[in-house]
C-alpha positions as CSV (number, residue, x, y, z in Angstrom):
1,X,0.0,0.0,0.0
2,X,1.3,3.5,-0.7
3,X,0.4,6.5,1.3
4,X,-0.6,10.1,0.0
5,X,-0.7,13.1,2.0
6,X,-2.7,16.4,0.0
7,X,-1.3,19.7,1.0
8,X,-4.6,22.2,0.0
9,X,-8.0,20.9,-0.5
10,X,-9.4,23.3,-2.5
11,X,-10.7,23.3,-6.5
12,X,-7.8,20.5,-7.5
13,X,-7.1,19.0,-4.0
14,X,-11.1,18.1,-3.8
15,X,-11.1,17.1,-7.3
16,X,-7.8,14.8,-6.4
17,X,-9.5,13.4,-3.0
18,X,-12.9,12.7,-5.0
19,X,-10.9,10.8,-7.2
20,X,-8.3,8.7,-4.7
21,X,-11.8,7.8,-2.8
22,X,-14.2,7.2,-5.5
23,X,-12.0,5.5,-7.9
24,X,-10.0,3.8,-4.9
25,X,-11.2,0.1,-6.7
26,X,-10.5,0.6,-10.3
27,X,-7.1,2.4,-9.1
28,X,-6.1,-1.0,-7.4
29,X,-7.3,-3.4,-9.8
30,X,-4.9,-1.5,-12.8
31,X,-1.5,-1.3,-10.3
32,X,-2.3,-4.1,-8.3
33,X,-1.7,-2.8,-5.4
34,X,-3.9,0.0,-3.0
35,X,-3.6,3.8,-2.7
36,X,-4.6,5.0,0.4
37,X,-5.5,9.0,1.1
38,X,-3.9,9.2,4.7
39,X,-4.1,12.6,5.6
40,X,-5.6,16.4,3.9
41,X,-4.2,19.4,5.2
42,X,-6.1,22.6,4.8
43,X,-6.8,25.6,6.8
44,X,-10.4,25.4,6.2
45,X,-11.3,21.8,7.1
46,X,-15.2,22.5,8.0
47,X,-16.2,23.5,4.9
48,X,-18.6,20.8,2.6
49,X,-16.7,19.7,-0.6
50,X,-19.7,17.3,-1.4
51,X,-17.2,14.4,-0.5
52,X,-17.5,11.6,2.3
53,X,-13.5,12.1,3.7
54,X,-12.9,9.2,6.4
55,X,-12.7,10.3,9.6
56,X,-9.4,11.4,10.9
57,X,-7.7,12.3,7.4
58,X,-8.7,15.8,7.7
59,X,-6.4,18.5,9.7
60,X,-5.1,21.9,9.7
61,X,-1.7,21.1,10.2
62,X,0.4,20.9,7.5
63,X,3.2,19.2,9.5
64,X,1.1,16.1,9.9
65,X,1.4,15.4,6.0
66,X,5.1,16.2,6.0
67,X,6.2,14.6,9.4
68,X,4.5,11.1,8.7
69,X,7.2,8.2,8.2
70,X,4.1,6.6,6.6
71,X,3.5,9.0,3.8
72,X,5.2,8.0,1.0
73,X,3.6,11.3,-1.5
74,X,3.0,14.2,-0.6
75,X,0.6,16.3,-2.9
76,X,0.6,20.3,-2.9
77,X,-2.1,21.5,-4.7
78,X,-2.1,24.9,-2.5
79,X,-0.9,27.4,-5.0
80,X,0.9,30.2,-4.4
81,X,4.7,30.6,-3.6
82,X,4.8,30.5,-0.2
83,X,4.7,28.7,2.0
84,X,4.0,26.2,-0.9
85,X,7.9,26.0,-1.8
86,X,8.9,25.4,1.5
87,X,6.1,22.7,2.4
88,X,7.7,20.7,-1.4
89,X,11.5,21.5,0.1
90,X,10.7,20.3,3.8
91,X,8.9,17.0,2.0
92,X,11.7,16.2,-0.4
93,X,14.1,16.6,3.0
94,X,12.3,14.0,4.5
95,X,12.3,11.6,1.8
96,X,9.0,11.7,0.2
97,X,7.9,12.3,-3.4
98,X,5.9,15.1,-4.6
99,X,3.4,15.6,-6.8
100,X,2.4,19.0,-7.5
101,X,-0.2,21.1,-9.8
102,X,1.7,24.4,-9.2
103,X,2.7,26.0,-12.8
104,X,4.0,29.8,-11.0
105,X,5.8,28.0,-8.9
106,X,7.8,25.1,-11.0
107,X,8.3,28.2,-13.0
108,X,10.0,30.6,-11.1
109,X,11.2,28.5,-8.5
110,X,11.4,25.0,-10.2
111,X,15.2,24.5,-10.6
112,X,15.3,24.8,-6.5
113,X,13.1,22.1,-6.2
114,X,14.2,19.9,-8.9
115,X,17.7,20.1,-7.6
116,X,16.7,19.4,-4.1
117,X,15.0,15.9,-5.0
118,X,17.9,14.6,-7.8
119,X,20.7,15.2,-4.4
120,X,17.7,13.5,-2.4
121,X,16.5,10.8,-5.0
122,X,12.9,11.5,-4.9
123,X,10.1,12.2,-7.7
124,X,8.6,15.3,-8.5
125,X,6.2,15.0,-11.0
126,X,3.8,17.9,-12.1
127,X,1.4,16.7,-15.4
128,X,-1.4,18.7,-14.1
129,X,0.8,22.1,-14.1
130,X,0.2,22.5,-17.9
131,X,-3.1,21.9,-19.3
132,X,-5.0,19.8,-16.6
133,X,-6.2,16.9,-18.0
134,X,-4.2,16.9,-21.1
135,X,-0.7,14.1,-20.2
136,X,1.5,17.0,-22.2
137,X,4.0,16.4,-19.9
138,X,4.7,12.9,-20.1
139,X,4.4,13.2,-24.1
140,X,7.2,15.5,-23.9
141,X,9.1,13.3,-21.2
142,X,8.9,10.0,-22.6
143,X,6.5,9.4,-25.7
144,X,8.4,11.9,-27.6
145,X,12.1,11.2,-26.2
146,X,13.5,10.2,-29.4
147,X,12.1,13.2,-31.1
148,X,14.4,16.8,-31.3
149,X,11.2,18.8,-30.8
150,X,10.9,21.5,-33.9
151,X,7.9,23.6,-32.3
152,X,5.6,23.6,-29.8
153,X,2.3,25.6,-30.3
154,X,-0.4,25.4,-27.3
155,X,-3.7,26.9,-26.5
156,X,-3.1,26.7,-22.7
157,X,-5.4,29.1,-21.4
158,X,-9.1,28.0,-20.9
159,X,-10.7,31.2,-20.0
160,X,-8.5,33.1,-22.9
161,X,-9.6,30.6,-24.9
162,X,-13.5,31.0,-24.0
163,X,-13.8,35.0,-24.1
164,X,-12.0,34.8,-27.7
165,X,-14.6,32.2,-28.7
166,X,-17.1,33.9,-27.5
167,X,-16.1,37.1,-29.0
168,X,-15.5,35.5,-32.6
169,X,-18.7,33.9,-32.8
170,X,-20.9,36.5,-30.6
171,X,-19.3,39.9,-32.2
172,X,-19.0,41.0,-28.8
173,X,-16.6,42.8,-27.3
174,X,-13.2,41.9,-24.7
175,X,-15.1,43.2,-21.5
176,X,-18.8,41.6,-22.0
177,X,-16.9,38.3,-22.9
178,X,-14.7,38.8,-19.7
179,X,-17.8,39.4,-17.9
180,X,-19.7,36.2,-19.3
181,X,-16.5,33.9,-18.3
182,X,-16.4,35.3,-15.1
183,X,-20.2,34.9,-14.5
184,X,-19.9,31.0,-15.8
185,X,-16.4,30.7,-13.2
186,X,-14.0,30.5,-16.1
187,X,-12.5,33.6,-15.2
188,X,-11.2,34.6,-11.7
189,X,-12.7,37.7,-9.9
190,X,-9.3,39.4,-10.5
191,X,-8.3,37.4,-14.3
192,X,-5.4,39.0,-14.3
193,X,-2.9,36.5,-14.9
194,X,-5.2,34.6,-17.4
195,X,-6.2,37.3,-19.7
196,X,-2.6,39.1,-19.7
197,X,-1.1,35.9,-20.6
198,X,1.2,35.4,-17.6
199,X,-0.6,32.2,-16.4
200,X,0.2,31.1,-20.3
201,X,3.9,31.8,-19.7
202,X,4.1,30.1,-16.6
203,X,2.9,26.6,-18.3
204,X,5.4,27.7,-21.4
205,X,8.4,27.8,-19.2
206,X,7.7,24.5,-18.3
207,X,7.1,23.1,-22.0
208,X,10.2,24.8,-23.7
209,X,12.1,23.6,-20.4
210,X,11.2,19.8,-21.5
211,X,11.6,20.2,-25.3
212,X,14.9,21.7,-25.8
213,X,16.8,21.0,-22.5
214,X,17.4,24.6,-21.9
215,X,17.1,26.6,-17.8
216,X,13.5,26.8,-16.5
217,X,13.1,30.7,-18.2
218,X,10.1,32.5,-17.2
219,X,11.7,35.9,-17.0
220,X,12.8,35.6,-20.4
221,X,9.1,34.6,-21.8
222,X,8.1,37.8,-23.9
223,X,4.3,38.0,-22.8
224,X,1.4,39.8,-24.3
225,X,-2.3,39.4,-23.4
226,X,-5.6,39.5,-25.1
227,X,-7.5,42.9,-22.9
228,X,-6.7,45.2,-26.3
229,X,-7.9,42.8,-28.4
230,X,-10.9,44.1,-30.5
231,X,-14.1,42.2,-32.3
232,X,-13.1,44.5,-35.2
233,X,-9.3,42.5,-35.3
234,X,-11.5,39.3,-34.7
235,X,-13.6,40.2,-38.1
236,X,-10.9,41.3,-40.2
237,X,-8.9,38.3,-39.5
238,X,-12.1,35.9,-40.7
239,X,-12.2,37.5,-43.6
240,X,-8.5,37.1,-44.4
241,X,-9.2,33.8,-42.9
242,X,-7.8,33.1,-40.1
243,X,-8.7,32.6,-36.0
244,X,-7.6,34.6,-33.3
245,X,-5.8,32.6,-30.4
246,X,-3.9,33.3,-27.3
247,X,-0.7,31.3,-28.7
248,X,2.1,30.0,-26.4
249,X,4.7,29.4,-28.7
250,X,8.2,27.7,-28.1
251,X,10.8,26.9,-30.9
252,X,14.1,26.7,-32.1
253,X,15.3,29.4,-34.5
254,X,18.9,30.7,-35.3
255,X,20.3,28.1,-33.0
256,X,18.2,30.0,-30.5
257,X,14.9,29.4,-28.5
258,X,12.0,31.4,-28.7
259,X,9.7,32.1,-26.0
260,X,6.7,34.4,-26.6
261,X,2.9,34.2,-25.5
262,X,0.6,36.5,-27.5
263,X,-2.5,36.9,-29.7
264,X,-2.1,35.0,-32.7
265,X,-4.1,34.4,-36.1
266,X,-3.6,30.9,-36.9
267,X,-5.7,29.4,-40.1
268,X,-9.1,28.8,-40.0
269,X,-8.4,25.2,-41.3
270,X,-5.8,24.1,-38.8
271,X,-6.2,21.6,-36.2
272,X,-5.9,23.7,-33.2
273,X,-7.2,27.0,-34.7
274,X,-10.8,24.7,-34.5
275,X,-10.2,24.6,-30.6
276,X,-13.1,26.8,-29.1
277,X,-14.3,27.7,-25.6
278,X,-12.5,26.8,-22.5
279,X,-10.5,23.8,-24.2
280,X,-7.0,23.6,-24.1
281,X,-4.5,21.9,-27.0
282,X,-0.8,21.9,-27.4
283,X,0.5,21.1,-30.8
284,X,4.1,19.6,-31.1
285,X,6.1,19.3,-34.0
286,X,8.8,16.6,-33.8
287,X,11.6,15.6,-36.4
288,X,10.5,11.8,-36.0
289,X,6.8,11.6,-34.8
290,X,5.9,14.6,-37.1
291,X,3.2,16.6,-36.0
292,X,0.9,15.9,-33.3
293,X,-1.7,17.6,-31.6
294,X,-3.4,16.6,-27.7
295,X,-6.9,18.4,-26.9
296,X,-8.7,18.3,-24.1
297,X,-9.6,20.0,-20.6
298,X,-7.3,22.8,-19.3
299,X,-8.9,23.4,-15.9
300,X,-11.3,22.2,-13.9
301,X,-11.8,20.2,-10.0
302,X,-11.4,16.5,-11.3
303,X,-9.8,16.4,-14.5
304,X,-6.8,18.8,-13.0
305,X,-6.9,15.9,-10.3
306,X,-6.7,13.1,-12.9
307,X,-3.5,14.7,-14.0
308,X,-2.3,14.4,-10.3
309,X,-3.7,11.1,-9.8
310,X,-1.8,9.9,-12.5
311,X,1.5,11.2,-11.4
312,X,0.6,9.3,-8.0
313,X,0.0,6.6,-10.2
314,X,3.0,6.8,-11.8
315,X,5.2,7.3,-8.4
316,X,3.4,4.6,-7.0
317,X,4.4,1.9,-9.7
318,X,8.5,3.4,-9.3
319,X,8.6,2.6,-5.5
320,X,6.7,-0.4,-5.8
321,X,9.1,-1.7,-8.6
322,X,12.1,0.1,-6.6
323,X,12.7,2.1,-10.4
324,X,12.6,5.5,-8.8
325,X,14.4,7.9,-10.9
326,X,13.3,5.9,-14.4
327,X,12.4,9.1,-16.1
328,X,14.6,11.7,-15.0
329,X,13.9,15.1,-13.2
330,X,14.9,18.1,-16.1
331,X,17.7,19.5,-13.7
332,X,20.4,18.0,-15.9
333,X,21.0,21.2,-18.7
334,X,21.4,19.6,-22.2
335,X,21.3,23.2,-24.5
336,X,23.4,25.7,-24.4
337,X,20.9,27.7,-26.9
338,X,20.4,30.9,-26.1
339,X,16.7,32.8,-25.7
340,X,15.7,34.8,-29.2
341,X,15.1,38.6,-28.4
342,X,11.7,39.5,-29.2
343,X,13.0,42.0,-31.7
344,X,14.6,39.0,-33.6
345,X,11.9,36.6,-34.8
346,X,10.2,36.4,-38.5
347,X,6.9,36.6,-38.2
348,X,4.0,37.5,-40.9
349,X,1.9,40.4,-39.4
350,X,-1.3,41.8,-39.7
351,X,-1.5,45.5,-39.3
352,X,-4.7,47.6,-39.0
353,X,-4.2,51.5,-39.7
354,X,-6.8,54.1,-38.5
355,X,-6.4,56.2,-42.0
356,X,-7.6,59.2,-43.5
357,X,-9.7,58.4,-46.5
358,X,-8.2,60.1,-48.9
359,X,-5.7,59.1,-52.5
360,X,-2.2,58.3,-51.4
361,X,-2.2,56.9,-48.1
362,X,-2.2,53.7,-48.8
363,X,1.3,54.0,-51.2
364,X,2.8,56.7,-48.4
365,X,1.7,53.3,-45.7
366,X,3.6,50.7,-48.1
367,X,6.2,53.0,-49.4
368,X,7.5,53.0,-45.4
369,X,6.9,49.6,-45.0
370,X,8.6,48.7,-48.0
371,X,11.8,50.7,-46.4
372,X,11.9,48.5,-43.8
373,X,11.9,45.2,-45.7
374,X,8.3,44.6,-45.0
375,X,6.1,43.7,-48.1
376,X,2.7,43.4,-48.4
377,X,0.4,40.2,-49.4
378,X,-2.7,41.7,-49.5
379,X,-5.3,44.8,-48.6
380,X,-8.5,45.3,-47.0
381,X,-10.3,49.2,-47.3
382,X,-13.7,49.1,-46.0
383,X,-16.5,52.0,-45.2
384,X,-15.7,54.9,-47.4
385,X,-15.2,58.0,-45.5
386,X,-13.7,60.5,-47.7
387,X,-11.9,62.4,-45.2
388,X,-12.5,60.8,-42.3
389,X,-10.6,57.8,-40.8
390,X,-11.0,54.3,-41.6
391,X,-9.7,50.7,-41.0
392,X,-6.9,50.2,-43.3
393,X,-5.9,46.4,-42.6
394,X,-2.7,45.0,-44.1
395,X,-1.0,41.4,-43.8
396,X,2.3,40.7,-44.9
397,X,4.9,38.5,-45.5
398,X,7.4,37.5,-43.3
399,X,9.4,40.2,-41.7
400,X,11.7,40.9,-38.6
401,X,9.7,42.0,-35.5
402,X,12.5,45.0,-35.3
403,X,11.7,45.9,-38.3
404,X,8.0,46.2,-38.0
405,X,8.0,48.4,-34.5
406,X,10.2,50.6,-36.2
407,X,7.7,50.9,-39.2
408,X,5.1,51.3,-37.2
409,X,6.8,54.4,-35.0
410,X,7.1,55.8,-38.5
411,X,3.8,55.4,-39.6
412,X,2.0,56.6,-36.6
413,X,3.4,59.7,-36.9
414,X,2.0,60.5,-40.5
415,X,-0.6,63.0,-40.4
416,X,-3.0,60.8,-42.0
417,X,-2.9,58.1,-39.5
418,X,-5.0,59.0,-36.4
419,X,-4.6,56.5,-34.1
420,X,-1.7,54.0,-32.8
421,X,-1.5,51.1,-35.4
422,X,-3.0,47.9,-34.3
423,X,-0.1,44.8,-35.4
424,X,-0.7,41.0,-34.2
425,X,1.3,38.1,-35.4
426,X,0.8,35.4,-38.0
427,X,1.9,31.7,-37.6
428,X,1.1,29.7,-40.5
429,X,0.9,29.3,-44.0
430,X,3.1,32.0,-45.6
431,X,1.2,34.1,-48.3
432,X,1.9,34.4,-51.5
């Protein structure tokens, strides 16, 4: 039998319990051997999850779970930094694995904690960190270990993901969309690490970690959110085609890596453009599995705790067939690729210019673009206004992101351009 101690038994921690309890019979009949939920610490222990816990495995203190000689997992599915860090640091110290759901922290603080249980020779594993239910994590740590990993493209973002749906197929605006996700509990009270893309760079730093070998990076993730995006970006884009996405994007260019989370149009006809509402999916490209795509639920009370049953699953089988250590922790630095600027990558863009209506704006508009090695594949001028300002929308070709913020400084300051330009990126098919 293996013991598990849960550290937080909140949205995930219930979801995990409900799980470890519920499915206690089919869990034992696939590893042949029991699980057993020992002990939950949480400071709210009165509180009605809508789950029968045995008597006795409830407490408020924390030291309970990490003091037991009988717990062989502990589980911290608190949150936060602190004291989260330090409950995973004082667990690894006394000898037990971790399983943990925490994406901010493995991100910022991961290469502590990773180096802490390689000296001690203990698991950490953290599948539900990046897209809940989807097993991302061990794709990229053992189904794909033969591959060198080309790209990796994911939708990691539920409630991103829902107020963009919404707002592509409702023509509705960001704030009624953010409104709608938060009144349906898709989006926090305060969204502000969901809709600003920061959430999305955690579980990035994680996944670009994994595929290219290189230091767990978050402070080198360039970050944009979706708040400024309009329904008028959203329409133009249809009509050229394409879907609007928060994108967290990871890849190897130049012999460098690129980190960047932002608004992206992806084509309408592609796989993971198709993925609507609060669904997560992370496309990977590899050089011998090719490309593959996993879909499924980002968030959520039990398939978040799936994920983390599975790693308990999986830590379970190691110490029971004494093979802990069989897939190795990412501590070990196999890249000495550096992370791309920003200001480096090739990207196609799409522009959209508030313009005068009036004969030669459109050439003076190309005319500095074309100075700055940016050419155009094609136009859209709608509502006539002679005189008065209109969308001007322009995609292009591929062209250096330097390049196209120094355009655009240029172009703003025409008199014939009212307003700051509007510029997303373009992953895709290159136009011709």
């Amino acid at each position: 039998m293996i013991n598990v101690g849960i550290l937080g038994f909140g949205t995930v921690g219930s979801g995990t319990a409900k799980i470890l309890l519920e499915n206690r019979d089919i869990l034992e009949e696939r590893l042949g051997f029991k699980i057993n939920l020992k002990r939950i610490a949480d400071l709210d222990i009165k509180r009605d999850r809508g789950i029968k816990i045995p008597k006795g495995v409830l407490t408020t203190d924390a030291n309970l779970v990490l003091n037991d000689p009988d717990i062989h997992i502990v589980v911290e599915l608190m949150g936060g930094i602190r004291p989260a860090k330090d409950f995973i640091l004082k667990a690894i110290m006394n000898g037990k694995h971790v399983v943990t759901a925490n994406k901010a922290l493995l991100a910022t603080e991961g290469t502590d904690i990773f180096d802490a249980a390689a000296r001690v020779g203990v698991e950490v594993g953290f599948e539900a960190a990046v897209a809940g239910a989807i097993p991302i994590i061990k794709v990229m740590r053992e189904s794909l270990v033969a591959n060198r990993i080309k790209a990796v493209y994911g939708i990691i973002n539920g409630t991103c993901n829902y107020i963009l749906t919404k707002m592509t197929y409702e023509d509705v605006e960001f704030a009624d969309a953010l409104k709608e996700a938060q009144k349906l509990g898709y989006a926090e009270a305060d969204p502000t690490l969901d809709i600003e893309g920061i959430d999305s760079a955690h579980k990035l730093t994680i996944l670009a970690t994994l595929a290219y070998g290189i230091p767990l990076s978050f402070n080198q993730v360039h970050v944009e959110g979706i708040s400024r995006i309009s329904s008028l970006d959203i329409a133009f884009a249809s009509e050229l085609g394409y879907k609007l996405k928060l994108l967290a994007i990871t890849k190897e260019s130049d012999g460098k890596i690129e980190l960047r989370v932002h608004p992206t149009m992806l084509p309408k006809d592609y796989l993971i453009a198709k993925v609507d509402g609060p669904f997560n999916a992370v496309y990977v490209d590899g050089d011998a599995a090719g490309s593959t795509l996993y879909y499924g639920r980002g968030a959520g009370s039990v398939p978040t705790g799936s994920a983390v049953v599975g790693d308990i699953a999986d830590i379970a089988r190691n110490i029971r067939m004494n093979a802990v250590g069989r897939v190795p922790i990412p501590t070990k630095i196999s890249s000495g690729a550096g992370i791309k600027k920003i200001d480096d990558i090739v990207s196609m863009y799409y522009f959209r210019f508030s313009a005068l209506d009036k004969p030669g704006v459109l050439s003076k508009i190309s005319g500095i673009l074309g100075n700055y090695n940016i050419s155009i594949a094609s136009v859209i001028q709608k509502g006539r206004k002679v005189g008065e300002a209109v969308p001007l929308v322009v995609l292009s070709h591929e062209a250096k992101e330097k390049d196209v913020r120094k355009a655009i400084v240029e172009i703003d300051r025409l008199p014939v351009v009212m307003d700051k330009t509007v510029f997303i990126r373009v992953e895709g098919r290159q136009e011709s």
